[in-house]
C-alpha positions in Angstrom: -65.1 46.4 -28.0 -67.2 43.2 -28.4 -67.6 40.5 -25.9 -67.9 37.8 -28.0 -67.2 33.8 -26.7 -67.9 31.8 -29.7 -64.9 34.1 -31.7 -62.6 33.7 -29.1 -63.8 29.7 -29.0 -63.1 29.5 -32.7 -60.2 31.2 -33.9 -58.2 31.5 -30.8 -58.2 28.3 -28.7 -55.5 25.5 -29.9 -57.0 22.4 -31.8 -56.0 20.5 -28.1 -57.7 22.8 -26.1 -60.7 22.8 -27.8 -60.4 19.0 -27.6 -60.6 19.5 -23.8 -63.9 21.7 -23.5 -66.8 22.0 -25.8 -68.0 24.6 -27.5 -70.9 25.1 -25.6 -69.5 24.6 -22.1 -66.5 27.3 -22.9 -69.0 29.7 -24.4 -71.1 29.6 -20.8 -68.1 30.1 -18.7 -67.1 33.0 -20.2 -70.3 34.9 -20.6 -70.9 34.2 -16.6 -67.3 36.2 -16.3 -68.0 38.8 -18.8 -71.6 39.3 -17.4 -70.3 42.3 -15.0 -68.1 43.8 -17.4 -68.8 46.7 -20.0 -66.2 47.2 -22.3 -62.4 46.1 -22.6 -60.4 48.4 -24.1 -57.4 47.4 -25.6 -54.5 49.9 -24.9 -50.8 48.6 -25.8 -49.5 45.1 -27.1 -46.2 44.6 -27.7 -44.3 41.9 -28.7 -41.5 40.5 -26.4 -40.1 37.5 -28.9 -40.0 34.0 -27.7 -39.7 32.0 -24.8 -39.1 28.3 -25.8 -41.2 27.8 -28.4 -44.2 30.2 -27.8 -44.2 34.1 -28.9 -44.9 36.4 -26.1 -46.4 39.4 -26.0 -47.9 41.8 -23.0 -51.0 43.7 -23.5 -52.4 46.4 -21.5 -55.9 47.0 -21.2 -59.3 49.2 -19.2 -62.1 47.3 -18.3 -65.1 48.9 -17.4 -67.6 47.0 -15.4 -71.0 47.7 -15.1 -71.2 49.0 -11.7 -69.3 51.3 -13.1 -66.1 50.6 -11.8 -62.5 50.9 -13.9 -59.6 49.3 -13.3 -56.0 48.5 -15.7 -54.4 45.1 -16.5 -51.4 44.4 -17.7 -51.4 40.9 -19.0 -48.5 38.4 -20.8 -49.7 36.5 -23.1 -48.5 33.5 -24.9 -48.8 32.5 -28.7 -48.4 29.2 -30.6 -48.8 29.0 -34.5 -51.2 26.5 -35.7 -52.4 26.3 -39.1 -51.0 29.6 -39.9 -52.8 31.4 -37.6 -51.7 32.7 -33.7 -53.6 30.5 -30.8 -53.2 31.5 -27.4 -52.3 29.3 -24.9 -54.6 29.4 -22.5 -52.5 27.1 -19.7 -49.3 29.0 -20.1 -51.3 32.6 -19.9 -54.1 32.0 -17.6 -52.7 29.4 -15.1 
């Protein structure tokens, strides 16, 4: 897999929440957080249906950190349609 910010930045984030963090501020962040990992590896994602208005799904995933270190996750995430395209919602999933 590819550890790529400025993709997530762009066609994931919700028009609001990139209103709330700049570009260039959200792409820092996250490469200080992906610095120590390796790969992701992107198991199973299944689709739960909705809750409220937002699609849910859970994903499981490997990461592999550089010290060489693995470890699972199993991780809900929630979905929003905007402009024809799914956005994660990063306060619902992350917070």
């Amino acid at each position: 897999s590819t550890k790529r910010p400025e993709t997530i930045y762009d066609d994931f984030l919700k028009t609001e929440d990139k209103n709330n963090i700049s570009r260039e501020k959200f792409i820092n962040e996250l490469n200080v957080i992906l610095n120590d990992i390796e790969d992701i590896d992107i198991g199973n994602t299944v689709y739960l249906g909705y809750e409220k208005e937002f699609a849910k799904v859970v994903c499981e995933f490997n990461v592999s950190y550089v010290n060489g270190e693995m470890k699972e996750y199993k991780k809900y995430i929630y979905l929003l349609e905007e402009n024809k395209s799914w956005k994660i919602v990063f306060d619902k999933t992350f917070f």
